[in-house]
Every structure is written in C-alpha cells, then in structure tokens.
C-alpha positions as a printed Julia matrix, in Angstrom:
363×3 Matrix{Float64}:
   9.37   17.58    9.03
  11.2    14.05    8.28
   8.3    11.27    7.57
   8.8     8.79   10.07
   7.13    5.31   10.44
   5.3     4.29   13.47
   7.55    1.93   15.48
   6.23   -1.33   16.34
   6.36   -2.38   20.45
   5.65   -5.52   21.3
   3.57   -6.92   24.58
   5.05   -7.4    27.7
   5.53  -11.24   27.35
   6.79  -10.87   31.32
   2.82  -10.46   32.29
   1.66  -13.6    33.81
  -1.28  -14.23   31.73
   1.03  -14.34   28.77
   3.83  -16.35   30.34
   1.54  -18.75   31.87
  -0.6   -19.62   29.29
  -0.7   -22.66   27.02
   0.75  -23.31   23.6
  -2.53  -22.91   21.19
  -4.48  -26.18   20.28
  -3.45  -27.39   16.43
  -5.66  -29.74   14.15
  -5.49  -31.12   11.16
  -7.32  -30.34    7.96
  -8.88  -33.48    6.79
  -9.12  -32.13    3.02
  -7.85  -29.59    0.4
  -9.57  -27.01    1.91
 -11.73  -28.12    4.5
 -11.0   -26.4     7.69
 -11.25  -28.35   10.87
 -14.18  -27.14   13.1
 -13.55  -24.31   15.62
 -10.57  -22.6    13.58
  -9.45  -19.69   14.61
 -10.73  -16.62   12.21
  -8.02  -14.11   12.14
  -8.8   -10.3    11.95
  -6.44   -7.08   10.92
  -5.13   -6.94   14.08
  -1.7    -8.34   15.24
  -1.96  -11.43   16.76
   0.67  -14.22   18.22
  -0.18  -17.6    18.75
   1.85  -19.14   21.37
   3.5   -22.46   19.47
   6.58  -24.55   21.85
   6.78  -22.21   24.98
   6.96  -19.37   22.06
   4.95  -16.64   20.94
   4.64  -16.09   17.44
   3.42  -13.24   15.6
   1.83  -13.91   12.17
   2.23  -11.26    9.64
   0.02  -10.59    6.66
  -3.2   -11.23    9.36
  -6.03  -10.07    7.56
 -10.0   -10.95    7.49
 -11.87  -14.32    6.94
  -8.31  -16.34    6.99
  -7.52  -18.89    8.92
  -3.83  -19.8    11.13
  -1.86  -21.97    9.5
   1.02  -23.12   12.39
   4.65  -25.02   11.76
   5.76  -26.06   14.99
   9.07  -27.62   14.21
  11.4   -26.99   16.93
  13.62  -23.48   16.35
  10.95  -22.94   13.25
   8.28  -21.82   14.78
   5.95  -20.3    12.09
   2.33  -19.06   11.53
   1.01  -18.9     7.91
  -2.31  -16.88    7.02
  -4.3   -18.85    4.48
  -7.16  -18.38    2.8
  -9.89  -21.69    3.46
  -9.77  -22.59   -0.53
  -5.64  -23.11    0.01
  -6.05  -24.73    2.72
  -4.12  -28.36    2.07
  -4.59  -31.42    3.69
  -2.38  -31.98    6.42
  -2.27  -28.04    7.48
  -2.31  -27.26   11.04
  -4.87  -25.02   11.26
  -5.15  -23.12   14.79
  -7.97  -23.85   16.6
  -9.86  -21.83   19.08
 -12.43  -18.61   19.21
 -11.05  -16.49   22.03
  -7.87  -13.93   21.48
  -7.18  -13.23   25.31
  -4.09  -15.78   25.68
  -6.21  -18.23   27.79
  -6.1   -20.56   24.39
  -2.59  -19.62   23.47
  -3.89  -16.68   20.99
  -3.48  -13.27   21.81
  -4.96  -10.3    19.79
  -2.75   -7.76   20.56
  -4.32   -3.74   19.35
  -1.72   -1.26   21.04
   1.5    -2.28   18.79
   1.4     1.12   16.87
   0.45    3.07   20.04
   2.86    5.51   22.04
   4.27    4.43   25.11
   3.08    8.17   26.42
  -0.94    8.01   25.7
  -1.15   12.2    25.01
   0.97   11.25   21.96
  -0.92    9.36   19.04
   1.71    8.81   16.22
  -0.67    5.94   14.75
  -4.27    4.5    15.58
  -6.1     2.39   13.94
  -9.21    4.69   14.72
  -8.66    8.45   14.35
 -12.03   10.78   15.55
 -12.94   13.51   12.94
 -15.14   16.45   12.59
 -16.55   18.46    9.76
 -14.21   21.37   11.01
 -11.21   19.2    10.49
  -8.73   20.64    7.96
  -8.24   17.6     6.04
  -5.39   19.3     4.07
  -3.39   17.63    6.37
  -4.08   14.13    4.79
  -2.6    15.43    1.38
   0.13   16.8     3.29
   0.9    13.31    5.11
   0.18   11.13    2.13
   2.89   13.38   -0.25
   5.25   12.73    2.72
   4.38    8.81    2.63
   5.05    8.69   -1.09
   8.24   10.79   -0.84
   9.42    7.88    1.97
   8.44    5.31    0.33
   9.82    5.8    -3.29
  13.25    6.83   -0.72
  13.34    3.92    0.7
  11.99    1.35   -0.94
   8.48    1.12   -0.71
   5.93   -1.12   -2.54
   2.94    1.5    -3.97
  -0.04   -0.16   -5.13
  -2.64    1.75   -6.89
  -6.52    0.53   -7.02
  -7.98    2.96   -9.47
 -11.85    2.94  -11.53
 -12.68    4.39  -15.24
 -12.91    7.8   -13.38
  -8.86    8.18  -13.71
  -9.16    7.01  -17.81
 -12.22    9.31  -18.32
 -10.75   12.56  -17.53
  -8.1    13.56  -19.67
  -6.18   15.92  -16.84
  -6.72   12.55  -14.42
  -5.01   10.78  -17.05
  -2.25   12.73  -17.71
  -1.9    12.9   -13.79
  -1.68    9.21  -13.04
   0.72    8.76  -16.18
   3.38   11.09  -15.1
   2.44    9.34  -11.46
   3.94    6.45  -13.19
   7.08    8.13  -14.61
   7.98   10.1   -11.4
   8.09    6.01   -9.98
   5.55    6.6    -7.58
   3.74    3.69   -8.74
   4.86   -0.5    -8.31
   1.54   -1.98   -9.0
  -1.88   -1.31  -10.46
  -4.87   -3.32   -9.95
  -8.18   -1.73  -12.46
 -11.31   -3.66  -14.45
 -10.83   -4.37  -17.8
 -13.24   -1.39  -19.22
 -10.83    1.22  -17.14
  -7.42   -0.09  -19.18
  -9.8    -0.36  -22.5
 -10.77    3.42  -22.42
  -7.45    4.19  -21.4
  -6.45    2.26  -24.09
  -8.37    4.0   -26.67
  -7.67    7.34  -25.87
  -4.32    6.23  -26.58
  -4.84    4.78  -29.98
  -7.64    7.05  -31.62
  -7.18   10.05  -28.96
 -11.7     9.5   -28.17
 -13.1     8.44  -24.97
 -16.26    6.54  -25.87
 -15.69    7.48  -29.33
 -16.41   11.23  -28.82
 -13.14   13.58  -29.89
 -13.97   15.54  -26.87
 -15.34   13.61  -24.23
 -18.85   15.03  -22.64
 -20.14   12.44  -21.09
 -20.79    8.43  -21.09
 -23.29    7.32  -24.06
 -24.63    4.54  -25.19
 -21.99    3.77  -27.72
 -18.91    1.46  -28.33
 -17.5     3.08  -31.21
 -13.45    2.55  -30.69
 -13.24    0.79  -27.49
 -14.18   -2.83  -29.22
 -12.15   -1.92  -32.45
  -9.11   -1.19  -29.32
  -9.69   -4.33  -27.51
  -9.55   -6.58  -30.59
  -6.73   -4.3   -32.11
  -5.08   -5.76  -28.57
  -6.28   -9.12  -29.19
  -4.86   -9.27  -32.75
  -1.39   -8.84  -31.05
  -1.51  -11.54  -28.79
  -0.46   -9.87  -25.55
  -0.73   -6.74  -23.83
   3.12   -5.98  -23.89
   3.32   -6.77  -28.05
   0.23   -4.55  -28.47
   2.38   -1.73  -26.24
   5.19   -2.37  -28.63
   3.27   -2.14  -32.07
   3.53    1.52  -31.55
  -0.36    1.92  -32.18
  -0.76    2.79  -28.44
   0.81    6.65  -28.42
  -0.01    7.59  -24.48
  -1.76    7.16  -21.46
  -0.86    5.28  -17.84
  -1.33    1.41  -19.24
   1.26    2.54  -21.81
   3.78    3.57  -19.07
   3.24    1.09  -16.71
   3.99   -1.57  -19.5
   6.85    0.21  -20.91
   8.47    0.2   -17.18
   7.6    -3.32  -16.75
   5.21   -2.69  -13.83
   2.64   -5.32  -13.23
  -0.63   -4.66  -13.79
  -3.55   -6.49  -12.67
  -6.59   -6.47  -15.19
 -10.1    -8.08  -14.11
 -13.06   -8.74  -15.91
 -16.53   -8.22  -14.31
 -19.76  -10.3   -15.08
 -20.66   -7.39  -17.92
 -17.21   -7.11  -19.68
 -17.9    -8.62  -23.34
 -14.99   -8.93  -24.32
 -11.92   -9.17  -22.2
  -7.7    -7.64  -23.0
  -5.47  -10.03  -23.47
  -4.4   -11.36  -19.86
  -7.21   -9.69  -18.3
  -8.58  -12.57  -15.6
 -11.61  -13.85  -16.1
 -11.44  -16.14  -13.38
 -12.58  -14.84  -10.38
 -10.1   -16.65   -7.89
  -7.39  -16.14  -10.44
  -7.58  -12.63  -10.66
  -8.32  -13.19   -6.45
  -4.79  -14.62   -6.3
  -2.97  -11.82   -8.81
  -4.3    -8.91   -6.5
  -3.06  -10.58   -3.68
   0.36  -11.21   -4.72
   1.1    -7.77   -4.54
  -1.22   -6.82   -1.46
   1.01   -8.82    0.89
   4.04   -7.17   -0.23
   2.46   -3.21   -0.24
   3.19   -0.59    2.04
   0.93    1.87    0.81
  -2.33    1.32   -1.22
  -4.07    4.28   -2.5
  -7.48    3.4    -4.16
  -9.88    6.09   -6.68
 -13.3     5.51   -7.33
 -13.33    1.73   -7.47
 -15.8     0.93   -4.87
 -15.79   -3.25   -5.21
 -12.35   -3.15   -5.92
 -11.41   -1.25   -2.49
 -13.45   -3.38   -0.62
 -11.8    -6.34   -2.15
  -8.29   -4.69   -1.99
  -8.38   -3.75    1.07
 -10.0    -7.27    2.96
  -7.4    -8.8     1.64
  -4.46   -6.27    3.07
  -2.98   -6.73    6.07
  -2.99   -3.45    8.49
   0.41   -4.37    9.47
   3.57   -6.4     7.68
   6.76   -7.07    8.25
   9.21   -4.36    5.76
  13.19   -5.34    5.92
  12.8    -7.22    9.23
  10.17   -5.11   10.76
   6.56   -4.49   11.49
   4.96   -1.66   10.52
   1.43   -0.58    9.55
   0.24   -0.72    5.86
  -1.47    2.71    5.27
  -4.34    2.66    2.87
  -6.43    5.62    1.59
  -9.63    5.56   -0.19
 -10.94    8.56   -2.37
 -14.42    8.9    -3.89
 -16.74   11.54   -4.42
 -18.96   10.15   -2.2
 -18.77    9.89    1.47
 -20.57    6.45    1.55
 -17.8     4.78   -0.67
 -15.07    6.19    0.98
 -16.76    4.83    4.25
 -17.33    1.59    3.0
 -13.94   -0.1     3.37
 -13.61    1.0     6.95
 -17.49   -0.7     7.22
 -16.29   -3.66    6.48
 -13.36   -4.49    9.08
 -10.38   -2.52    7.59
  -9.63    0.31   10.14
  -6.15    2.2     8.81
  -7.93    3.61    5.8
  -7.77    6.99    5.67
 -10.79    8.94    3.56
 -10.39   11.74    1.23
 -13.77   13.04   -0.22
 -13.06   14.07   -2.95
 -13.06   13.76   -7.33
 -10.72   11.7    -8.37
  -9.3    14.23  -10.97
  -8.56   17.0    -8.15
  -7.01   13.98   -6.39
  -4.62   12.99   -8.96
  -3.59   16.69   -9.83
  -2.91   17.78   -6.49
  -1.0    14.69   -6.36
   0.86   14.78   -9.17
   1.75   18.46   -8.95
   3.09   17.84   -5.73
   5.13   15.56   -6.51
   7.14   17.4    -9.19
C-alpha cells in the first residue's frame, strides 16, 4: 500500500464562536528577553491566534515558547520564540485560555478523519501487550521510503549504543549511504568511539569489544589526533579515519550536531560546549524535520523532541512531524511522551536489532 500523509483540515471558521470573537490582546516586551506578564505558553498542538479580523495559524508550535505576532496589514504572522530570543519590541501574545474567547484557539482534531470509525492519525493511539507492533517497522520503512521520495528532512538522535556495536555501526553507516539520513544530532563520547573504531579498529581500546571498562586507551589519542587537524572535516580528509557513520556523514556533507555533556574532558573539534549553542544547532534542523527517529539517547530525546513541533508546514502544507523513540527500556521510550510530546511512537527494543532490521529493509 502507497504511504500517504495525513491531510490537514482546518476548523470551521463559519462557527460563531470563532467568527465572533476578538483579535488576541498583543504587548510589548520591555527587554531582550523579558516576556510581558500573562503570555501566552504555546503547546504541540495547532493553534491560530486571531490577528486583524484573521486567523492565523503558527507553525513550528512547540512547548515552553511563547507567540510572537506581526500584525501588519496583508502580513499577518505568528512567530514561535523561545523567552531567551525574545527582543525588545516583540509582540508577544498575551492571554491563558485557548477556547477563542481571547482570540486564541487550540485547535486538536486537524489530523483527524472527517468519518470518526477511520483514524488515519492521532496524536494518542491506545495499545495493548497483544498488539503486533510489527506494524510500526512496517509503517516507519514506508515513512522513510516517502520521505527520501519526496523530499523529506530525516533527523537522527542516536546514543554510544549505535558506535558500540559493531553490526549497529555498520547499520547506521550504510543508513547514511542509502540517503536515509539529513541530520544527526549525538554527544561527543558517541562520535569519539565511533571515531576510534575507525582509526585503530578498538572500541574502548579492546580489539574485540566485550564490554565498557574503565579505560581510555585510544579514544583520547582519537580526539586529539582530531584536534591536531583543526576541524572535523580535515581530520575526515587525512585519511586516518577508514570507516564508520561520522565518516559518511562528513564525506556527504551532512550536518552533524556534536554536544558535550558536563563529564566530556575533552571535546572534538566543533563539538558545542555551550549549552544554548548547541540548544540553537539542534534546533535548526528540528524545525525543518519531518521525521525524527531517536536510539538510546534518553536526555537527548527529551530535548529533541520538546523542541519539535508535532505539526509543520512541508511545500505549503501542514502535516504532522512523526517521531519514534527506541530504547531497551520501556521507561525511556515512555519518557518523551511524559513530558508533553504526544506523536512519538515507541519501539522497545535494542538499538542494534533496530538498526539491522532497518537497514536490511531498506536495501
């Protein structure tokens, strides 16, 4: 069967409550981001704000931002900003309630089917432990099929599990090949034993890899053989680096986002170290995904996927952002959806088994 994506309906802007109610209150920020009191907290959900007789649907809505309006006559516009952008000047919506009756409306059936025994797309999908979850491989090799067809923005969130493994590895690198990947975001100690599998063929210095000890041997010597070269992209070139996925995403040119945590001693070149920096790289390419797929990488989901939107705006329409999480443990793949993003789909699984079935799959 042909992949389709969910098509986006609209409200009924004909209902009185919506035609009748009043263009939403704007105020001023007073500072570089200082909010003015009683903004308006956006959620996931699609929501208009009703700016010159017009309602306006902002894209990119995701948590803890706030509405930024532009209410020039015949440019009616809502930005989503974080509160540290904020600028002075920024007319930041104001109001608490998402009923219309302020001139926001929260609007949760877009992705729904006109007939309610159908459900193409729902934001909350019931489960059981007699569920064949086959079904979510089956769906998510259809997903990356459409999007690599029709140009698609695939952004993978992925922890040292994929590096450690050497049949994970291999998986995610011909992943990368087959195009099935535009982005990357991983920690610094991920791409580092990636890294040095690639120059001295060990994983924590061990020949064949058994299991994590309490040794450096390699990794350092890989990280300051990086160093030495200045960038990430020289090092690639050096020919030192012989395999693995940082190796192919670099040699195709396909950004990577690196991050240091508060235990990383010693960071890649162009890893961030800053926090917000790093903040701001992820989220460059979050706006512009269609499909994230994050593996064992717990903070980094829960970061990833806050700052996704569950719905964007793809060659001039909405449509939903699908995300799926995959751990070995049911907590972390739960996690996400515990914190307020709610089109994750789960997959309990190991992250190697993941990226094989994947991979082979996709041949």
């Amino acid at each position: 069967m042909k992949f389709e994506i969910p098509k986006f309906r609209e409200p009924d802007f004909n209902q009185d409550f919506l035609k009748n109610a009043p263009n939403c209150t704007l105020e001023q920020c007073p500072e570089d981001g200082i909010s003015p009191e009683n903004y308006h907290a956006l959620s996931v959900y699609p929501e208009y704000f009703k700016i010159n007789g017009k309602w306006v649907l902002a894209t990119e809505s995701r948590m803890d931002t706030v509405a930024v309006a532009i209410d020039e006559e015949g440019k009616e516009k809502v930005n989503i900003v974080e509160f540290r952008n904020l600028k002075k000047g920024d007319k930041v919506v104001i109001g608490r309630t998402e009923n219309a009756e302020e001139g926001i409306y929260m609007w949760t059936k877009g992705f729904e089917s006109v007939d309610s025994n159908e459900d193409n797309f729902a934001f909350r999908s019931g489960r059981s432990r007699e569920t064949a979850f086959s079904i979510d491989y089956d769906n998510l090799y259809e997903l990356l099929k459409h999007e690599k067809a029709n140009g698609g923005y695939i952004t993978w969130v992925i922890g040292s599990a994929v590096a450690l493994d050497k049949n994970a590895r291999d998986a995610f690198e011909g992943l990368v090949k087959k195009g099935f990947v535009d982005a990357v975001f991983c920690g610094n100690n991920t791409a580092a034993i990636d890294l040095e599998n690639g120059v001295y063929g060990s994983t924590w210095g061990q020949d064949i890899f058994v299991k994590e000890q309490n040794t450096n041997n390699n990794i350092y010597e890989t990280i300051n053989l990086a160093r030495s070269y200045g960038s990430m992209k020289a090092f690639m070139g050096s020919g030192k680096v012989e395999d693995g996925f940082i190796k192919a995403l670099y040699d195709r040119d396909i950004p990577v986002v690196i991050s240091c945590s508060i235990r990383d001693r010693l960071p890649l070149p162009e890893a961030y170290t800053d926090v917000y920096k790093a903040q701001d790289a992820m989220r460059a390419h979050t706006r512009k995904s269609s499909t994230i797929i994050m593996l064992s990488a717990i903070l980094f989901t829960i970061a990833s996927g806050n700052m996704t939107p569950s719905y964007n705006k793809f060659n001039g329409e909405i449509r939903p952002v699908y995300l799926y999480t995959v751990d070995i443990q049911e907590f972390a793949v739960n996690k996400l959806a515990d914190r307020g993003t709610l089109t994750a789909t789960s997959i309990v699984t190991n992250t190697q088994d993941f990226l094989r079935n994947v991979n082979r799959s996709l041949e």
